[in-house]
N, C-alpha and C positions, 0 to 999 in steps of 0.2 A: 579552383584556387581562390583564396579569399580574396575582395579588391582591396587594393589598396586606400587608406583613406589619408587627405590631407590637413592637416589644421592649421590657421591661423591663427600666432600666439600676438595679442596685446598687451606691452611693459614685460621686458626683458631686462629686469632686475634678479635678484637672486631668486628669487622664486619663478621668475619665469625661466632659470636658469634650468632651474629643478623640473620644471615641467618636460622641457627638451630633452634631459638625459632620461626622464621614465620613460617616453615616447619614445624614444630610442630603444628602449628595451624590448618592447612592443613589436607583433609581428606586422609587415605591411600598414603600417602607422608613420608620419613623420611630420614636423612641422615646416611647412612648407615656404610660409611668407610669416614675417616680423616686424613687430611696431613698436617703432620705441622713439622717442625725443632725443635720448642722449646719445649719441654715435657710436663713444667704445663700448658701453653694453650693447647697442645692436648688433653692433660688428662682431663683436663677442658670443652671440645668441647664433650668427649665423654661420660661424666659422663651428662651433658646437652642434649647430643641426645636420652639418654637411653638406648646407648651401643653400638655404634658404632665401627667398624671394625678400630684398628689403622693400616697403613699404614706408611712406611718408604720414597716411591718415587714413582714416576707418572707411571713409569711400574710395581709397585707393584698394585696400582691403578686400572690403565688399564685390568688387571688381574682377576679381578672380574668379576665373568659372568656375575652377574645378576644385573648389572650395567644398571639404563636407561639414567643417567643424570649428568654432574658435573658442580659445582658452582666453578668458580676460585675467591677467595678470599684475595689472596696472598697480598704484596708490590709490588708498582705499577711498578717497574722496570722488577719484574717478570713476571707478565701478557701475552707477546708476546712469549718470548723462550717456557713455560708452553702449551701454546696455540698452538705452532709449534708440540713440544715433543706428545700432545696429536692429533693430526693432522696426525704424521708421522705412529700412530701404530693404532689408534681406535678412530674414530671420531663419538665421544657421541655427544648428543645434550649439548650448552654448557649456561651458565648463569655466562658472564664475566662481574667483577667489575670493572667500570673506572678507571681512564684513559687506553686505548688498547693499548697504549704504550707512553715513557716518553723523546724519540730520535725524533727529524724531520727526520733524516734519516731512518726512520723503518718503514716511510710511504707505500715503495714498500713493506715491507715483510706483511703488514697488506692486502694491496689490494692483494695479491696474494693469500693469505688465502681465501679473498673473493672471489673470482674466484675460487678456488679447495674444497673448505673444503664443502660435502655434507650433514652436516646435520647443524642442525635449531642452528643460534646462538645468545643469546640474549644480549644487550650490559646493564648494571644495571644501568640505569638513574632514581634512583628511587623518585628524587623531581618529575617528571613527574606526579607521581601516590598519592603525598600526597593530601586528598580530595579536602582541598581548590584551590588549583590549578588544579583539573579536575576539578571544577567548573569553574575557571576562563577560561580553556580551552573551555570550550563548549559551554558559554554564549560570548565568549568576540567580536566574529563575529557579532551579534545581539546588542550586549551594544555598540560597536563603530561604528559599519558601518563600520567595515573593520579596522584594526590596521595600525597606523600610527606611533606611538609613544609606549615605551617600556620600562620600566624602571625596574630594578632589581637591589635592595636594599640587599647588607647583614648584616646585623651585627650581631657579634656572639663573640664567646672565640677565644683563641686561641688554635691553634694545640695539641689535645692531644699526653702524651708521649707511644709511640711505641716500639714495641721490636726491639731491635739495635738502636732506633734513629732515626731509614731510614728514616723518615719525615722533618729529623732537614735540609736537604740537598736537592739543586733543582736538582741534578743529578741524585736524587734516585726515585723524585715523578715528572719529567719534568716541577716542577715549579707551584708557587701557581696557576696562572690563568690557567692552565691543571690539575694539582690536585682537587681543590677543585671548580674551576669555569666552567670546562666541563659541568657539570649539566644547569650551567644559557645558556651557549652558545648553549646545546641542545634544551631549553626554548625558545630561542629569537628564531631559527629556527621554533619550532614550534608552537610557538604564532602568529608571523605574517606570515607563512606557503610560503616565499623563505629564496636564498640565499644572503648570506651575499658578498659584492667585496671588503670591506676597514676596516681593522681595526687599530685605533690609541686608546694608553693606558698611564696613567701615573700612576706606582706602584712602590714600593718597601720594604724593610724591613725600618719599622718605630718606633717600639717601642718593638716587642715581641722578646725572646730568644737571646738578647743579650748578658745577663749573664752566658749562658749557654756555656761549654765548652766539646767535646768530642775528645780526642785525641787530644789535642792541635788546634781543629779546630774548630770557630768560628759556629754556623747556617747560612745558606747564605738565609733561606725561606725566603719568602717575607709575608706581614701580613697586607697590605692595599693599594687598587687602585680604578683606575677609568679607564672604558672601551666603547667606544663609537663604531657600528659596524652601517656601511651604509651598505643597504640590496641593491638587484637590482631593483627593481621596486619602490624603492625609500623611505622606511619604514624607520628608525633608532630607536637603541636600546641603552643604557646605561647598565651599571654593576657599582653600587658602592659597596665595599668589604672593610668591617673595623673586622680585626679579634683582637680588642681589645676594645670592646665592649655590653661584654657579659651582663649588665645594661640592657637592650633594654627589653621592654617590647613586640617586637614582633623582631622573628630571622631574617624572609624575610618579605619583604614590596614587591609585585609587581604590578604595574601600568601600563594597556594598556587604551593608548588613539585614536581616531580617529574622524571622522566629528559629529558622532552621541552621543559620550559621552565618558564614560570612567569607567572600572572596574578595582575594585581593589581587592587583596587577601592578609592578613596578617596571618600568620602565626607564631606562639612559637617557640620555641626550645623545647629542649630535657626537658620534666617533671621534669625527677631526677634533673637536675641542676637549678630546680626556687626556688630560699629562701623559706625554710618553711613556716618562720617567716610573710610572703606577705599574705598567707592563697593559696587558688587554683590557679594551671597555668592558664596565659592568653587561650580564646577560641578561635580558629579561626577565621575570618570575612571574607565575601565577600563583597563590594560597591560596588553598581551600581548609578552612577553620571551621568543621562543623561542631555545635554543641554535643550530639549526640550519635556516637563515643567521642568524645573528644580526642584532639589528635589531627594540627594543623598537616597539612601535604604541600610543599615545597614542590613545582616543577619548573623548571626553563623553558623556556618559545627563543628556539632557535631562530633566527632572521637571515635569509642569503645576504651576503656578504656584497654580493654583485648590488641589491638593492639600497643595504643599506651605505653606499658607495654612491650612490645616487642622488642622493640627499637628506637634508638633517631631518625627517621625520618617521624614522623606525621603518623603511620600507614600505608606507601605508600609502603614497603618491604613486607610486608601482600600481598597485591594489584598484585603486580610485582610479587611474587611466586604462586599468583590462575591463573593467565594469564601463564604464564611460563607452568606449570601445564600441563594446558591445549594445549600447544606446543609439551611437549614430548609424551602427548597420542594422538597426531596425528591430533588435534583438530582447529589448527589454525596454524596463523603462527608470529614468533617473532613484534611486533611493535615498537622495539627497535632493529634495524638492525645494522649489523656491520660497513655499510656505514654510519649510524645516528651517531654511538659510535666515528669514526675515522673524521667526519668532525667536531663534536665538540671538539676534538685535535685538530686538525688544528686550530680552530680558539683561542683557547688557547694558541698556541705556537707562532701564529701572534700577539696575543696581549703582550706573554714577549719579544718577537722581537720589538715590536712597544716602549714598553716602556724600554729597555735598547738603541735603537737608538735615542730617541727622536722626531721620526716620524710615518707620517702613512707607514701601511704594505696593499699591495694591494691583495688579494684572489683569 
């Protein structure tokens, strides 16, 4: 019989909310102990795990024998000190939520982690793992003859409200294109499988949370851009990001082209948020548009229902916690590495660089 394994979740907010109900799906998995600041999200998290252990602070945490695993969940600000603090006393295998940190300068403190920190750690990019997009993954070598061209589409709502706020501010989450676009810039890396050398962006706050006021301070997030990234061996990618847009009959559009054709993957959003009134959420699609014979092919990627019930990302946090899983019982190893996690920052913070200078930022 398989053993059972235990996880400690850090920031039970909506996303650690989500991390609970995928472990839940999960055989012999459960989160066992909770950390959180704010009391009705804990209470919340532990009433949802089925009883988990409350926890006051990360050495209280730590403290737990029979601890195999912790999920960092937190505000993105917190992520690195968290990861340090759990590093300095009892290095569990870890399942860290984007962005690994929100400073250009905390670049050294992330590669040094990588260099000392001994056990297995996984960075959460989990658009990676939403079906239609490991479909487009694995066919898109074959449909184009090699990626040339790259395009990632978002449109969606805007920023849900957070406890404290810490969202309203690019100090606290390093900036929309690292907050919320780390995931595409993990994409373009591994769609067309190098490195990026240039990136030039034009973004800014253009319409959302204007009105909003906390302590006399304005939101400075940013809510719509465009992000162009030259690869080395000569690829190029785009990012368009409209967070006021929520209309769209699909959330992501992504598009790789190259000599032999072209595949595409459309993607929903979050179920709970499509108008009743429309009847069923949009279904996912894959095209495949080869030149020769020409003659696009339309297919659907059904999603379980159970999953996408789970939480707002296409089933793919499911996906990311059987693989995980399988890391802490010694089974594989992370494919989501902590160098994968830290250069899609980087190229996040080159592109709010690019687009508050007005130029390209070189890699």
């Amino acid at each position: 019989m398989t053993r059972q394994l235990n996880y400690g979740l850090i920031g039970a907010g909506m996303m650690g909310h989500e991390h609970i109900k995928n472990v839940r799906l999960l055989d012999n998995v459960r989160v066992s102990a909770v950390l959180d600041p704010d009391r009705a999200m804990r209470e919340a998290a532990v009433d949802l795990s089925g009883g988990a252990r409350e926890v006051e602070t990360i050495d209280q945490m730590l403290d737990i024998d029979d601890l195999d695993a912790l999920i960092i969940a937190s505000p993105n600000f917190a992520h690195l000190g968290q990861f340090e603090e759990i590093a300095a006393k009892r290095a569990l295998p870890l399942l860290i939520e984007k962005p690994l940190y929100t400073d250009p300068g905390d670049a050294a403190r992330v590669a040094a982690l990588g260099a000392s920190y001994p056990a297995p750690v996984w960075v959460a990019m989990e658009y990676r793992y939403m079906p239609p997009i490991q479909r487009l993954l694995s066919e898109a070598g074959e449909a184009t003859g090699g990626v040339k061209m790259l395009t990632i589409r978002e449109h969606r709502f805007p920023f849900l409200p957070k406890i404290g706020n810490w969202n309203r501010f690019n100090r606290n989450t390093g900036g929309t294109l690292v907050e919320k676009c780390c995931h595409f810039f993990d994409l373009m890396r591994l769609v067309i499988g190098d490195e990026p050398c240039r990136v030039m962006a034009s973004a800014g706050q253009v319409e959302n949370h204007r009105a909003e006021n906390y302590d006399g301070e304005m939101p400075d997030i940013w809510d719509a851009g465009y992000v162009i990234v030259d690869f080395r061996g000569g690829a190029r990618a785009m990012l368009e990001l409209c967070m006021f847009a929520e209309g769209s009959k699909y959330q992501e559009e992504i598009s790789a082209v190259g000599a032999a054709g072209k595949i595409e993957c459309l993607v929903p959003g979050p179920g709970r948020m499509w108008p009743a009134h429309l009847g069923a959420p949009p279904v996912p699609m894959v095209i495949r548009s080869p030149r020769l014979p020409r003659g696009p092919v339309a297919e659907e990627v059904q999603v379980d229902p159970a999953l996408l019930a789970a939480g707002d990302h296409n089933g793919s946090t499911f996906y990311q916690h059987q693989k995980f899983a399988e890391v802490v019982r010694g089974q594989g190893t992370p494919e989501v590495t902590l160098d994968d996690g830290a250069r899609a920052v980087a190229m996040g913070m080159a592109a709010q660089k690019s687009a508050m200078l007005g130029q390209a930022v070189d890699l």
